[in-house]
C-alpha positions in Angstrom: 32.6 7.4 -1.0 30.0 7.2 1.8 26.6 6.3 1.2 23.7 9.0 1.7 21.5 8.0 4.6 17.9 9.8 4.7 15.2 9.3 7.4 10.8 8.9 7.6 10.5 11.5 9.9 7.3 10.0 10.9 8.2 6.7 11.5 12.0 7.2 12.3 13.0 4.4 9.5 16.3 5.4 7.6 18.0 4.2 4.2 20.7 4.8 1.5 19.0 7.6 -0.4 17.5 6.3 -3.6 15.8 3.1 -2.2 12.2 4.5 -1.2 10.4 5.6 -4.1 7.6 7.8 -1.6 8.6 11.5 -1.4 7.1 15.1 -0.9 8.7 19.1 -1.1 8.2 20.8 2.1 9.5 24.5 2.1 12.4 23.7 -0.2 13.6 20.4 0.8 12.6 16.7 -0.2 11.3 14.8 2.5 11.8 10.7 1.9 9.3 7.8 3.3 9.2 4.0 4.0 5.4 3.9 2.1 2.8 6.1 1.1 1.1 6.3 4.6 4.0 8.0 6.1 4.0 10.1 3.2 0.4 10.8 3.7 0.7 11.5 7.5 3.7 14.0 6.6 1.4 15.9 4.3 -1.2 16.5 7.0 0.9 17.6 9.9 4.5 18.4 7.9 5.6 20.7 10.8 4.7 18.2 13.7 6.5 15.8 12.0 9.8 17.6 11.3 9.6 19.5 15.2 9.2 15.7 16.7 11.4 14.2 13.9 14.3 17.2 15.5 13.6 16.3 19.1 14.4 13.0 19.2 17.1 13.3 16.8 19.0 16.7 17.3 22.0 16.0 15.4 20.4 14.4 12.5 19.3 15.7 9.3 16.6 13.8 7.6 17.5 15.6 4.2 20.7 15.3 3.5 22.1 16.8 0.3 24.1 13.9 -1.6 
């Protein structure tokens, strides 16, 4: 079994899911962060965030479903 990777989408940092304990909702999805600044700068600007987090990774999915 592979393990679940999940990404900061504002500071591009990535993880086995479980291991960061900062995390928000955003429009039906859990969004996971290296600290609670990240988390902090997702909940002011979640849209930037995800459109430049998608940009620079096209093929990735921050939230993946384990």
């Amino acid at each position: 079994m592979s393990e679940v990777i999940v990404w900061d989408v504002v500071c591009d940092m990535h993880t086995e899911l479980g291991k960061w304990q900062s995390k928000a909702e955003y429009n039906g999805k859990t969004y996971y962060f290296c600290c609670d600044g990240c988390k902090g700068a997702f909940e002011k600007s979640p849209e930037y965030h995800i459109q430049n987090f998608a940009e620079e990774h096209p093929d990735v999915d921050p939230t993946p479903v384990a």
